[in-house]
C-alpha positions in Angstrom: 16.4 140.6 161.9 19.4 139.5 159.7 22.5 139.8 161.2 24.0 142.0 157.8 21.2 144.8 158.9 21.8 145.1 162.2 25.5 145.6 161.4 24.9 148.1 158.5 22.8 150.0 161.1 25.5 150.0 164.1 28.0 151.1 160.9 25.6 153.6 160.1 25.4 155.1 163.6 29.1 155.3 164.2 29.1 156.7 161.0 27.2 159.6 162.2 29.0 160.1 165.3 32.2 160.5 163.7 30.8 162.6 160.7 30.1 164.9 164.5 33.3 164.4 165.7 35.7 166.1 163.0 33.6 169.2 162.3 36.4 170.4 163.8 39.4 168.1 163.6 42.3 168.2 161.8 43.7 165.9 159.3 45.5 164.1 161.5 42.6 163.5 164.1 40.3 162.5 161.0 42.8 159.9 160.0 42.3 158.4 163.9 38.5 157.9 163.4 37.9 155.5 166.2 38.7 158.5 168.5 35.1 160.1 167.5 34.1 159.8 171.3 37.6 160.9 172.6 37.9 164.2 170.5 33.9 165.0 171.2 34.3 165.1 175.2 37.6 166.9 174.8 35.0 169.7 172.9 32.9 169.6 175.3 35.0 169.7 178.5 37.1 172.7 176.5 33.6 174.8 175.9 32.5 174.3 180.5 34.7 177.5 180.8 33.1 179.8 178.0 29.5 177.8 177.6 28.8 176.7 181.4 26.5 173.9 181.2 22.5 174.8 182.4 19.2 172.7 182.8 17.6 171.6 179.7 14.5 169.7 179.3 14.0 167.4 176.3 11.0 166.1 174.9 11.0 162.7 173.2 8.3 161.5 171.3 8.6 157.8 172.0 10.5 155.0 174.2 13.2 154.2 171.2 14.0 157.9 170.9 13.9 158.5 174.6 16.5 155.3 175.0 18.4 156.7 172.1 19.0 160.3 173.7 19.7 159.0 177.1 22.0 156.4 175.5 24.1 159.5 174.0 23.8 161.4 177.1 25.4 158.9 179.1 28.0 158.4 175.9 29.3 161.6 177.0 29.6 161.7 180.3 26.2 163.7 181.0 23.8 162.2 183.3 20.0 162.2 182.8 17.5 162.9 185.2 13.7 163.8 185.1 11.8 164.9 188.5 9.5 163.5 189.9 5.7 163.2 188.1 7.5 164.3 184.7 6.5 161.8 182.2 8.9 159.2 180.7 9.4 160.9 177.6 10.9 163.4 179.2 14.8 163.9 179.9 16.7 166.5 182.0 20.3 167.4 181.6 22.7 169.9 182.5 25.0 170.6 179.4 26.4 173.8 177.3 24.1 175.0 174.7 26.5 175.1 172.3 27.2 171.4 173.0 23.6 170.8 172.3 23.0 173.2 169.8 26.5 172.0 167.3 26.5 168.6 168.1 24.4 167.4 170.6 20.7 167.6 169.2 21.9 167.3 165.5 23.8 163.9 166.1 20.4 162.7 167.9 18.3 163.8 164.9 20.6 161.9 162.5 21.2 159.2 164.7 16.8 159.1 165.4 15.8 159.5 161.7 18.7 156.3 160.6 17.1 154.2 163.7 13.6 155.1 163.2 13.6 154.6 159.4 15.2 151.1 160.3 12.7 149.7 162.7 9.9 150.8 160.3 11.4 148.9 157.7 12.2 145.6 159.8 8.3 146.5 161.3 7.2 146.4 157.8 8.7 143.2 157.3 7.5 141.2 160.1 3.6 142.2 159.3 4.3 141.8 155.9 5.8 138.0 156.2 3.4 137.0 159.3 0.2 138.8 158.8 -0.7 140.4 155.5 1.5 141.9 152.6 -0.2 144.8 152.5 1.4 147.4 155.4 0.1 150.6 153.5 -1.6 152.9 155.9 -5.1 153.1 155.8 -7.8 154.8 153.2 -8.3 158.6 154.2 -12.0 159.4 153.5 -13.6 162.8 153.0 -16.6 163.6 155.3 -17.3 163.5 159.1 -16.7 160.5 161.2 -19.5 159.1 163.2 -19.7 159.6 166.9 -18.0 155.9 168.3 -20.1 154.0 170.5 -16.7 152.0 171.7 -13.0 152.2 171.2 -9.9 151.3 172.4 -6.5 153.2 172.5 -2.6 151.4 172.4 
């Protein structure tokens, strides 16, 4: 990984927080970016009296997302928990839903699809330069498959 990616994707990412952040700031907090954090859990400690925090159960579909969510969780202030025999993927919080719903979840999504599209690229890379230029998926054919006599699954 060149060290200009990886900093164009950390720029990226605060990017998107603060793009979260003054949806509703004024001029003068816009002009104090590097108070993204700051003004976000203001918001959200403003909203505990009209939007009490409940129990939410999120679902993440792999261990980079799941790190990714618990990482902005714990950004602001909200501790993540799952009970016991739920699987990894899952996370358990307490927040306001319209925390989650304004901010929340759609700073995750962007924050995912920017981090996501970024390790597929570097992934693409590392086959393509180690073990074969060719990282297309594979060849869709029409018809049934054949019952497997063996298999294995990642």
């Amino acid at each position: 990984m060149e060290a200009t990616d990886y900093q164009s994707l950390v720029e990226k990412l605060k990017r998107i927080e603060r793009l979260f952040a003054d949806q509703a700031a004024t001029a003068g907090e816009k002009a104090a970016a590097g108070e993204a954090r700051d003004r976000i859990l203001l918001r959200l400690e403003n909203s505990k009296e009209t939007d009490p925090p409940i129990e939410y159960t999120f679902t993440l579909r792999n261990p980079w997302s799941n790190k990714l969510f618990v990482a902005l969780l714990r950004r602001y202030n909200i501790r993540p928990y799952r009970y016991a025999r739920q699987r990894y993927t899952t996370v358990m919080a307490r927040v306001s839903t319209s925390f989650v719903d304004e901010t929340l979840w759609p700073q995750f999504v962007q924050l995912d699809q920017t981090l996501a599209k970024y390790l597929d690229e570097v992934t693409d890379r590392v086959i393509g330069e180690s073990l074969n230029r060719d990282t297309s998926d594979v060849e869709v054919r029409s018809g049934q498959a054949l019952p497997a006599s063996a298999g294995r699954e990642a």
